[in-house]
C-alpha positions as CSV (number, residue, x, y, z in Angstrom):
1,X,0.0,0.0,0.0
2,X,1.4,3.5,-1.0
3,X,0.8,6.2,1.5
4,X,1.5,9.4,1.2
5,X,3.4,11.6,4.3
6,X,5.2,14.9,4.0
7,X,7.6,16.4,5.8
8,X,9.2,20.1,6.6
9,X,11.5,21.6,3.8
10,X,14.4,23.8,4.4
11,X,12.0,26.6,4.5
12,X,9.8,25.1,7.1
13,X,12.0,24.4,9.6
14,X,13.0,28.0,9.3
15,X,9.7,29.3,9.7
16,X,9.5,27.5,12.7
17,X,12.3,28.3,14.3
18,X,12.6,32.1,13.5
19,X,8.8,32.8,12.5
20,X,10.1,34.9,9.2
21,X,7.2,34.0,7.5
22,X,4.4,35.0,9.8
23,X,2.1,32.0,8.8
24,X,-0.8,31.9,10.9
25,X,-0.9,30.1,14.4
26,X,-3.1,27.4,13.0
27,X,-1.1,27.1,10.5
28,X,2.0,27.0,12.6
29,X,0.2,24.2,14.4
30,X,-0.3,22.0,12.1
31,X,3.4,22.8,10.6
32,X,4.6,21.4,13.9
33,X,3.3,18.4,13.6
34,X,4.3,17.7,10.4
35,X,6.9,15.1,10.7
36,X,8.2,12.9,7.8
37,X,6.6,9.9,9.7
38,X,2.8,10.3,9.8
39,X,0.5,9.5,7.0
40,X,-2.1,12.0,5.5
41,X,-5.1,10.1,6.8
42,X,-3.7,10.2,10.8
43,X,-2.5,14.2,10.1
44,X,-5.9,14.9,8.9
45,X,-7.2,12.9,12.0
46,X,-5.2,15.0,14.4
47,X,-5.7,18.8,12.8
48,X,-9.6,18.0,12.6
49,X,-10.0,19.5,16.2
50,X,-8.3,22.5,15.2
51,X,-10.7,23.1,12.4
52,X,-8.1,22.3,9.9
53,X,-8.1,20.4,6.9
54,X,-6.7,19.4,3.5
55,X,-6.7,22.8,2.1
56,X,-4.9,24.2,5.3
57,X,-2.1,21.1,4.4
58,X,-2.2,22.5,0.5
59,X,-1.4,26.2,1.6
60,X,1.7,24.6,3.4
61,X,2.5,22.8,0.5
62,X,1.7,26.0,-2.0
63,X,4.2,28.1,0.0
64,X,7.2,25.3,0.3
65,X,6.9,25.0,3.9
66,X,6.5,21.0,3.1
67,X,6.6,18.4,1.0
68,X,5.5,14.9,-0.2
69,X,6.8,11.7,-0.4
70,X,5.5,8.1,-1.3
71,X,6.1,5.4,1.0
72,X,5.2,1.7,1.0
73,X,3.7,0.4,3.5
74,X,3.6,-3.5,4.7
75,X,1.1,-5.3,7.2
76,X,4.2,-5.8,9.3
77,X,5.7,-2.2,9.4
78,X,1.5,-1.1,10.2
79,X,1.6,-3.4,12.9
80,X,5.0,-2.6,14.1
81,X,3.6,0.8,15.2
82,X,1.3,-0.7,17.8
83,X,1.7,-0.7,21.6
84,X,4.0,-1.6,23.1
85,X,6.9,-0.8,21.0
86,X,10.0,1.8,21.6
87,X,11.3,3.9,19.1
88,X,14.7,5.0,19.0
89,X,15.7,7.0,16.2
90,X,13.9,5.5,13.6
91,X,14.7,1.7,14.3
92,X,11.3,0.5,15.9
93,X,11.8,-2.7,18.4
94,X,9.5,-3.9,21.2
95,X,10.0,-2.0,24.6
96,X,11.4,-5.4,26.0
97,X,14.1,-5.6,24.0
98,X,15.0,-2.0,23.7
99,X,17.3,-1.7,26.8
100,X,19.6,-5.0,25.8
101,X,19.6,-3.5,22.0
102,X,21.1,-0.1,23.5
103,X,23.5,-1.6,26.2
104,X,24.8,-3.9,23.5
105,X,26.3,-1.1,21.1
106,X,25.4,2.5,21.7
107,X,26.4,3.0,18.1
108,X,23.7,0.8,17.2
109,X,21.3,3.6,18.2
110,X,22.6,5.4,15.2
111,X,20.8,4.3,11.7
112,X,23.8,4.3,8.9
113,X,24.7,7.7,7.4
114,X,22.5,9.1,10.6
115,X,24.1,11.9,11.9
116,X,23.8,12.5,15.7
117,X,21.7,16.0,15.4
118,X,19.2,14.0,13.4
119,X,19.2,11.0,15.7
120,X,18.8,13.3,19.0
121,X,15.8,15.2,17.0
122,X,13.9,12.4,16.3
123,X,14.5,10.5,19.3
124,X,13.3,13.9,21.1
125,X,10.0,14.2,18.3
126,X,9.3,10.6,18.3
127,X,9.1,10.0,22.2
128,X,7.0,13.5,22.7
129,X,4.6,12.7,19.7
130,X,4.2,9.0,21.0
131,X,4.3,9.7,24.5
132,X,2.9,13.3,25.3
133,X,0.7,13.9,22.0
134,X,-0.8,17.2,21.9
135,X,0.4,17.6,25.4
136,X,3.8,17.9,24.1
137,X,3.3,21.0,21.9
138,X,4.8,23.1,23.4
139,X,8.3,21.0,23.8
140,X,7.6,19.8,20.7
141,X,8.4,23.7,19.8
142,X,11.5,23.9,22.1
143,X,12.7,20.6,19.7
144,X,12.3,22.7,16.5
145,X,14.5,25.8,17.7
146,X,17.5,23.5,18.9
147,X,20.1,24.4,16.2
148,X,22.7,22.4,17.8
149,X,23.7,19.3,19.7
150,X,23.6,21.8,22.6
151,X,21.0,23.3,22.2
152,X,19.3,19.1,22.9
153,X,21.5,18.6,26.0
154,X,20.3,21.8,27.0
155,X,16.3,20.3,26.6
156,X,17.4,17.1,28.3
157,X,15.8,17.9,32.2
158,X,13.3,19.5,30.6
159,X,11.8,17.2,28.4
160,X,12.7,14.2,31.4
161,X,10.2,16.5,33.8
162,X,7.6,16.3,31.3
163,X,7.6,13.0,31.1
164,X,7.9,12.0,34.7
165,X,4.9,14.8,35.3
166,X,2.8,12.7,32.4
167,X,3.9,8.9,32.5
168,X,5.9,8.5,35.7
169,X,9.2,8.0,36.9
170,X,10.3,4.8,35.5
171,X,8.9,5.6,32.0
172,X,11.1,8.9,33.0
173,X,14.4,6.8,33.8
174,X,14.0,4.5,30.6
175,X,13.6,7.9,28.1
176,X,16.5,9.3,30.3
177,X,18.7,6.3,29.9
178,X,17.8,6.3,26.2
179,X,19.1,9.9,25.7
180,X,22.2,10.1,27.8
181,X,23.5,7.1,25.3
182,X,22.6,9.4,22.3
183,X,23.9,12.4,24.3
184,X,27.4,10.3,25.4
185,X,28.0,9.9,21.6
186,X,28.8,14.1,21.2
């Protein structure tokens, strides 16, 4: 099955970060949670509350703030996505097995050619989108302006006290001992 996701361009990320465009909050909104991962049908299911809809994804795509690609996808990688599962940068293994995986080679966290900006930003957007949701908007912001390895050690306690505050503790520790293997590698 083909679906169709899109993610930020160049220009996206910038308007995020430095607001140079003056798009319109909802806009904004729904430019945040565009992330190269989710499908059309599941954006369009999250934006519906904010009284958003295809056309407001169009105008994104009219001014090059996003853009498309094609993915296949297979009954196993559909079901891979379903509770419980850990993500870490883009390599998705059951929760189980994700603290042996990391203690084993904490290169291995790191997807080939993966640099480690691009593995701390989606291991920060995949966690807050699959942990906090909506909840995580405004962290989910934070993410977007870090311009530098920094910048993410910088978010660490931050993003570890939202998650304590919303899952618990030991949720708290696992995402904490996650990060500070990503965050050893700088």
């Amino acid at each position: 099955m083909t679906t169709i996701i899109y993610d930020k361009t160049e220009k996206g990320h910038q308007e995020i970060q430095t607001r140079q465009h003056h798009l319109p909050s909802r806009l904004r909104s729904l430019l945040v949670l565009v992330d190269g991962k989710t499908s059309v049908d599941a954006l369009l299911k999250k934006i519906a509350g904010l009284g958003l809809n295809e056309e407001s994804i169009s105008e994104l795509l009219q001014q090059g703030l996003i853009t498309p690609h094609l993915t296949q996808s297979t009954p196993q990688a559909e079901a891979a996505t379903l509770p419980p599962i850990t993500t870490i940068s883009s390599v998705t293994i059951p929760a189980n097995e994700a603290q042996s995986a990391l203690a084993a080679s904490p290169t291995a966290i790191l997807a080939e050619g993966e640099s480690l900006y691009q593995a701390l930003y989606n291991f920060y957007t995949t966690s807050i989108k699959s942990s906090l949701g909506l909840r995580g908007y405004a962290l989910q912001l934070k993410v977007e302006r870090c311009a530098s390895i920094d910048d993410f050690k910088a978010l660490r306690q931050t993003f570890l006290d939202a998650m304590q505050k919303s899952k618990g503790p030991d949720v708290a520790n696992s995402f904490a001992q996650r990060l500070d293997q990503l965050l050893t590698l700088a």
